[in-house]
Backbone as CSV, one residue per row, in Angstrom:
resi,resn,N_x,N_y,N_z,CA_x,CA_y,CA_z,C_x,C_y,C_z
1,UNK,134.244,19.642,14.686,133.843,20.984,14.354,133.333,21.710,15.588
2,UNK,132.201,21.328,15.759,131.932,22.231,16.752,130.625,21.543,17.937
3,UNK,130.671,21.732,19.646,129.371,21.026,20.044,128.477,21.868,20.458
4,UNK,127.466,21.289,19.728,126.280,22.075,19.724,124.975,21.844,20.968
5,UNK,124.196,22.869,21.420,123.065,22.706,22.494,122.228,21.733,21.743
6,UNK,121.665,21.093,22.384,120.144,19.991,21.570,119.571,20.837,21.393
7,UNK,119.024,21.741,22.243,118.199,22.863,21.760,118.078,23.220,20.287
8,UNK,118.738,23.235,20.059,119.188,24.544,18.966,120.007,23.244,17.467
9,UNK,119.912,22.394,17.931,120.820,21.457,17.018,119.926,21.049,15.809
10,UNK,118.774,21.337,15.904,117.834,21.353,14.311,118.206,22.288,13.433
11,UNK,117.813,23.503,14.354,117.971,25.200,13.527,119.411,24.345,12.683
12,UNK,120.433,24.861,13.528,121.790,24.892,12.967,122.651,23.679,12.140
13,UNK,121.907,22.476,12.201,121.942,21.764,11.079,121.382,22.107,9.545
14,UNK,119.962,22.203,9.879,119.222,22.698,8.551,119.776,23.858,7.832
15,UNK,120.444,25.028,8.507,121.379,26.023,8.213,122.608,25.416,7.654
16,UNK,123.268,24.717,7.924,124.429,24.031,8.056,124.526,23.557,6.641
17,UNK,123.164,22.418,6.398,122.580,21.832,4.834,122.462,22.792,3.961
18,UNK,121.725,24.248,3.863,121.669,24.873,2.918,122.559,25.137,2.314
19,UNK,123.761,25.260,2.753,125.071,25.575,2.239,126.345,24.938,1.732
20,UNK,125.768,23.899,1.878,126.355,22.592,0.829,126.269,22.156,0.168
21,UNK,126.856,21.525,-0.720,127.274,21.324,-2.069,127.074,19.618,-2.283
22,UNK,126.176,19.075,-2.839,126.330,17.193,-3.209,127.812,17.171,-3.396
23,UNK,128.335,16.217,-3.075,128.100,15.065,-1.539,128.601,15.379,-0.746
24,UNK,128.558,16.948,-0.299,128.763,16.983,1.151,127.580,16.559,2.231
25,UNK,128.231,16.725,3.481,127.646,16.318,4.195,127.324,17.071,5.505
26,UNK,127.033,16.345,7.024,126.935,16.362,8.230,126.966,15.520,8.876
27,UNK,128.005,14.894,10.126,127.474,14.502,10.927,127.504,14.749,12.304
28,UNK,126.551,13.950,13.122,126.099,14.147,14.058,126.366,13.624,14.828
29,UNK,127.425,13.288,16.342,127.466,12.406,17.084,127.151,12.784,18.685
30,UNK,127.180,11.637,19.165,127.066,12.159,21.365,128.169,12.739,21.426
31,UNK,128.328,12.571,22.556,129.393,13.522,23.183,130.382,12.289,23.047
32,UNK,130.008,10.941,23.637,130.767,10.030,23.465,131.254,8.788,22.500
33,UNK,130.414,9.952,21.200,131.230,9.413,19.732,130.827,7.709,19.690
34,UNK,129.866,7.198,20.459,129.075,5.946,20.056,127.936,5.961,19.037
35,UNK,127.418,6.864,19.189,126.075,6.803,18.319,126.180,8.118,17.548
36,UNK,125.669,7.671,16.029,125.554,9.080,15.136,124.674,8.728,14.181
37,UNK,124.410,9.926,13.387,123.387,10.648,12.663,124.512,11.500,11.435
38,UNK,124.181,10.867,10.206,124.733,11.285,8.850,123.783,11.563,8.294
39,UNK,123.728,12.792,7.715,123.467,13.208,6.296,124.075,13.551,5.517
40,UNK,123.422,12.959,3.733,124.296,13.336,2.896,123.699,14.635,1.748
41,UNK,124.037,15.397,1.476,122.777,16.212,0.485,123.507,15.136,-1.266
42,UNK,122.772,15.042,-1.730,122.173,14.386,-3.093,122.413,14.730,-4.022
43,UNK,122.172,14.565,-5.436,121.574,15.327,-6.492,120.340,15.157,-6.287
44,UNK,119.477,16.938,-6.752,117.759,16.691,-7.177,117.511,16.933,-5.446
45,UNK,117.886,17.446,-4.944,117.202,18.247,-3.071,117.215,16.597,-1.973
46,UNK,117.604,15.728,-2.873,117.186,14.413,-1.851,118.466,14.295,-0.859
47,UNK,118.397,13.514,0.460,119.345,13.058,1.282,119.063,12.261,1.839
48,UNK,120.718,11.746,2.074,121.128,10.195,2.438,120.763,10.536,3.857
49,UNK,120.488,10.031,4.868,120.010,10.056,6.182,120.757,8.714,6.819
50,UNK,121.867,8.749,7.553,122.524,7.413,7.925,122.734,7.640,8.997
51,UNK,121.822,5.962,9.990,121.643,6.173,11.322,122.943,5.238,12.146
52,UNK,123.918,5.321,13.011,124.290,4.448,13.249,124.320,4.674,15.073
53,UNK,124.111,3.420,15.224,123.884,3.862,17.106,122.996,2.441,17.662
54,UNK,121.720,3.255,17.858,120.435,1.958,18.882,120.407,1.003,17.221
55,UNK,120.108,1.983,16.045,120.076,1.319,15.023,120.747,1.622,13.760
56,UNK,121.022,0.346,12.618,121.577,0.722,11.639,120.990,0.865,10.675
57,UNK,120.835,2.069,10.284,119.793,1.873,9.180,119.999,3.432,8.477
58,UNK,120.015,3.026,6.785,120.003,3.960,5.934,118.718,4.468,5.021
59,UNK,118.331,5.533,4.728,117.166,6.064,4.175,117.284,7.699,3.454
60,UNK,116.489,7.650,2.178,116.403,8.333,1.195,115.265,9.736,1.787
61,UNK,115.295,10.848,2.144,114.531,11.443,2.334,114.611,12.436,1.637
62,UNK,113.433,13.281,0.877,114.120,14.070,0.051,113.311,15.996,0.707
63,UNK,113.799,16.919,0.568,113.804,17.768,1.084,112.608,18.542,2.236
64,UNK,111.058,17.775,1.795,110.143,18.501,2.981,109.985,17.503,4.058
65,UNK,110.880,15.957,3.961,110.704,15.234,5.156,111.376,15.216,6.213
66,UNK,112.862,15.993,5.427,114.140,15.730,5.994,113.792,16.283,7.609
67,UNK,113.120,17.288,7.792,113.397,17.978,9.536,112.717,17.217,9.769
68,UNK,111.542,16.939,9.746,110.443,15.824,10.289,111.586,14.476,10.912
69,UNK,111.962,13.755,10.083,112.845,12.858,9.919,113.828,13.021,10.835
70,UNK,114.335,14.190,10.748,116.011,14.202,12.051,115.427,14.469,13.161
71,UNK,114.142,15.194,13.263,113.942,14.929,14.775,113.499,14.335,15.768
72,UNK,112.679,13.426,14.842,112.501,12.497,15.644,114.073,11.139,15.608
73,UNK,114.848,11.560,14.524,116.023,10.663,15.234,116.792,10.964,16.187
74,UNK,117.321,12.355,16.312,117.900,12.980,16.891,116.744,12.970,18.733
75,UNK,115.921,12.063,18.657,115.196,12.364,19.891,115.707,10.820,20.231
76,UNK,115.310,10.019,19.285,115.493,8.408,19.356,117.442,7.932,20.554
77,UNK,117.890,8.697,19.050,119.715,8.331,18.918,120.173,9.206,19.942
78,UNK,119.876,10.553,20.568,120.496,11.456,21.682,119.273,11.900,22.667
79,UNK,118.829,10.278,23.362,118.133,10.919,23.989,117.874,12.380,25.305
80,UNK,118.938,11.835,26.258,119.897,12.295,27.372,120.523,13.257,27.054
81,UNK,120.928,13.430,25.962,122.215,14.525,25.493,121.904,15.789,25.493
82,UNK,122.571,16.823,26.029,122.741,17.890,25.856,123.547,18.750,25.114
83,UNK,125.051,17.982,24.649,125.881,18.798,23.747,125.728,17.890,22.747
84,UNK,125.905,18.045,21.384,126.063,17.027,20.169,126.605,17.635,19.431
85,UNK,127.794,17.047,19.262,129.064,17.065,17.696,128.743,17.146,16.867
86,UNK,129.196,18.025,16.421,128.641,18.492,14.703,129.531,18.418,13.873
87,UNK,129.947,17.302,12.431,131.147,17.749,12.043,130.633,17.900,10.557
88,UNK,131.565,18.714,9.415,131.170,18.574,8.197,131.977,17.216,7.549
89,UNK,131.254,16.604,6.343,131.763,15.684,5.746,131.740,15.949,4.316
90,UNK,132.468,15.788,4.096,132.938,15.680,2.265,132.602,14.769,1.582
91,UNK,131.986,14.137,1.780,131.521,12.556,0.940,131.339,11.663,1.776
92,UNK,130.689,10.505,1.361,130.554,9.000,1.799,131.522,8.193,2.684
93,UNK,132.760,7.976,1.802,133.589,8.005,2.590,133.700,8.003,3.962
94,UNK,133.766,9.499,4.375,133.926,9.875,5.637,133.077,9.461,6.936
95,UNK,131.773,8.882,5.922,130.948,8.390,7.148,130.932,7.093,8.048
96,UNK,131.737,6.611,6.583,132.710,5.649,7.546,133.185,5.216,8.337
97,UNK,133.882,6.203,8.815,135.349,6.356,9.554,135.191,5.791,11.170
98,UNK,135.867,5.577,11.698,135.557,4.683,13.354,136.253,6.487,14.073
99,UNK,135.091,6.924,14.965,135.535,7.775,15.627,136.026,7.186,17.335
100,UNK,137.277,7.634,17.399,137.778,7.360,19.042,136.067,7.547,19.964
101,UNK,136.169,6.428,20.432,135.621,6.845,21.982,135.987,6.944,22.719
102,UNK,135.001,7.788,23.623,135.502,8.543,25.106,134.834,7.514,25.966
């Protein structure tokens, strides 16, 4: 979809979430498509939060933790980074998927 400044990669996620529909999604990767950051929106305001990268690990956060929550992953998982991939996801599924690395 599209790469985004770190700067600015909270705002335009959380924007990104309002406008989706359960089980869509977001994710989040480096530039070099090793490490990412999934969310899923829920039924009932909650989301899937799926880390894959330094660590693997999945978690339930439900709507006033969620920014709290991505930014300090998004500090953890991209530390260095300056551009970060933003793509939309349609379901579970997709989070799946093995992205090419660069």
């Amino acid at each position: 979809m599209a790469l985004v400044n770190s700067d600015s990669i909270l705002r335009t996620l959380m924007q990104r979430l309002a406008k989706l529909q359960p089980p869509q999604g977001v994710e989040l990767l480096s530039y070099k498509r090793n490490r990412a950051i999934g969310v899923l929106l829920q039924e009932g305001g909650r989301f899937l939060v799926r880390e894959r990268g330094y660590r693997e690990e999945a978690r339930i956060v439900n709507g006033e933790e969620l920014q709290k929550h991505l930014k300090a992953l998004i500090k953890y998982e991209f530390p260095r980074s300056r551009k970060i991939r933003m793509y939309q996801v349609e379901g579970p599924a997709e989070l799946e998927k093995e992205w090419k690395k660069l």
